[in-house]
C-alpha positions as CSV (number, residue, x, y, z in Angstrom):
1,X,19.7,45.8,13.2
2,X,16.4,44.3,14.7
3,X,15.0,47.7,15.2
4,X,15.8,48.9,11.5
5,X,14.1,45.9,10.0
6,X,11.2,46.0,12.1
7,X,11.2,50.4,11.5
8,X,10.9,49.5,7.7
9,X,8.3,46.5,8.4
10,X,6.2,48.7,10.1
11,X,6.1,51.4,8.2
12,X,5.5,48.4,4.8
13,X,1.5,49.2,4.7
14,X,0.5,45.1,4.4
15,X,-2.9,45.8,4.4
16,X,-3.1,48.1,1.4
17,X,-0.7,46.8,-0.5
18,X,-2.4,43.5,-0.8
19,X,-5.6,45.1,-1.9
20,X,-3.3,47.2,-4.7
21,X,-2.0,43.5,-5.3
22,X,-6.1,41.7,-5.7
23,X,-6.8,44.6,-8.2
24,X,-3.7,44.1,-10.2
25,X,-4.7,40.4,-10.2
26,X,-8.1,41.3,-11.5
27,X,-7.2,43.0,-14.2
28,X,-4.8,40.1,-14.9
29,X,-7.7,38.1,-15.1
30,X,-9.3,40.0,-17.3
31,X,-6.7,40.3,-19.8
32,X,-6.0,43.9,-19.0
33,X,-2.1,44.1,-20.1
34,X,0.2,44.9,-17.3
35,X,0.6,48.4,-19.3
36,X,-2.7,49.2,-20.1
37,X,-5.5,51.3,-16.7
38,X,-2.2,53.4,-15.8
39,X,-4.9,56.4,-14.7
40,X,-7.3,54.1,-13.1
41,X,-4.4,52.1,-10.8
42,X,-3.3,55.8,-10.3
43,X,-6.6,56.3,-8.8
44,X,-7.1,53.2,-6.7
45,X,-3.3,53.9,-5.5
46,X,-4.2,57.5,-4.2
47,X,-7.8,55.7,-2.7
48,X,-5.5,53.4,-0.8
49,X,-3.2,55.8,0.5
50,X,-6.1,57.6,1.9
51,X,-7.3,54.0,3.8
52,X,-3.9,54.0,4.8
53,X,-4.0,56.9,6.6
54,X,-7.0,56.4,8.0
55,X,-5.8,52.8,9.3
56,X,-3.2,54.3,11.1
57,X,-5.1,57.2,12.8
58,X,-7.8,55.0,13.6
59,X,-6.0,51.8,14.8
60,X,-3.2,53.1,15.7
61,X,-3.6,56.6,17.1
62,X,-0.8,57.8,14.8
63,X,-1.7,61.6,14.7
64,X,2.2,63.2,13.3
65,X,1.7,65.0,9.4
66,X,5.3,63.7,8.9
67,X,4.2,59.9,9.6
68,X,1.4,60.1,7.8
69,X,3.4,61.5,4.9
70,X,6.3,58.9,5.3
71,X,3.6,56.5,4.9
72,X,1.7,58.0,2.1
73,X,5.0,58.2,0.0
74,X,6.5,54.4,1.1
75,X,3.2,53.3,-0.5
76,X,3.3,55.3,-3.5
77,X,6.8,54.0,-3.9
78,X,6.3,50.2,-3.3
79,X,2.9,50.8,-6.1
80,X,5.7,52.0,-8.7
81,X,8.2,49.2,-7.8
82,X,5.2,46.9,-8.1
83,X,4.0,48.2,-11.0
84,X,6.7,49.1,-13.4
85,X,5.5,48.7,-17.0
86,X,2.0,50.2,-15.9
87,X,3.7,53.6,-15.2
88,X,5.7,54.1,-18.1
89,X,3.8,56.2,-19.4
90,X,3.4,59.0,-16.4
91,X,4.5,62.1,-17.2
92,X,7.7,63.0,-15.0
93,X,8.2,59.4,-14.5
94,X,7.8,58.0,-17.4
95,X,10.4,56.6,-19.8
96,X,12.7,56.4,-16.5
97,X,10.2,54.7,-14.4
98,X,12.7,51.9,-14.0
99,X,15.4,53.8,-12.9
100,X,13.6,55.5,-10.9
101,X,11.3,53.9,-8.9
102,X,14.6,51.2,-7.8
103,X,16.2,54.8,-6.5
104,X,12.9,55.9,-4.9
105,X,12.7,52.3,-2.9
106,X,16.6,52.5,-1.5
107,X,15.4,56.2,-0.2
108,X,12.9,55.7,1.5
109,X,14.8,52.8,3.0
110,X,17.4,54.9,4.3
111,X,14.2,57.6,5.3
112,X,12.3,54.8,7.9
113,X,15.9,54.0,9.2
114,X,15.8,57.8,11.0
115,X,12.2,57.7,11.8
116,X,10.5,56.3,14.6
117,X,8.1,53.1,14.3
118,X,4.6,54.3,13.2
119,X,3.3,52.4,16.0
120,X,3.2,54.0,19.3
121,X,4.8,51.6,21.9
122,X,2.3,49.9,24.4
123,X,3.5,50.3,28.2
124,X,4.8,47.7,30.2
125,X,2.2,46.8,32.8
């Protein structure tokens, strides 16, 4: 069980999903409603899940399409299940966003539970 929850920790992208999190904030601050910049948080979503990708080849050495692809969708995911009433107006999405984006979470659960850890193992010296 230790290995599962450390698969799906790893494969969590902290870093970007706390700067998702400071922008939300600002806009908070400046009372943008939570429902209101859909197109714009699109945006900085897809920006972020660029940085992630480029965390992960650049720190650490993750190279594999599908990886970077499990990534880029687990982020995409946790933005929605963030950021609910902001995306019910997507088209496809939309008016089920809250159904959905739940079902989209427990997926890609289960998904990081086959895959390897993002992180290459160091070797023992």
């Amino acid at each position: 069980m230790d290995k599962r929850l450390e698969n799906i920790r790893l494969y969590f992208p902290a870093e970007v999903t706390g700067a998702y999190l400071a922008i939300q904030s600002l806009l908070t601050a400046n009372s943008i409603k939570n429902t209101e910049m859909m197109w714009t948080m699109t945006a900085v979503a897809l920006a972020l899940t660029a940085v992630n990708v480029a965390i992960y080849i650049r720190f650490y050495n993750v190279s594999s399409i599908l990886i970077h692809g499990a990534l880029a969708i687990g982020f995409l995911t946790w933005v929605i299940n963030i950021d609910l009433k902001r995306f019910t107006d997507m088209p496809l999405l939309g008016n089920h966003v809250e159904i959905t984006g739940p079902i989209l979470l427990v997926f890609y659960s289960l998904l990081t539970l086959f895959m390897a850890s993002p992180i290459p193992a160091k070797p023992k010296v």
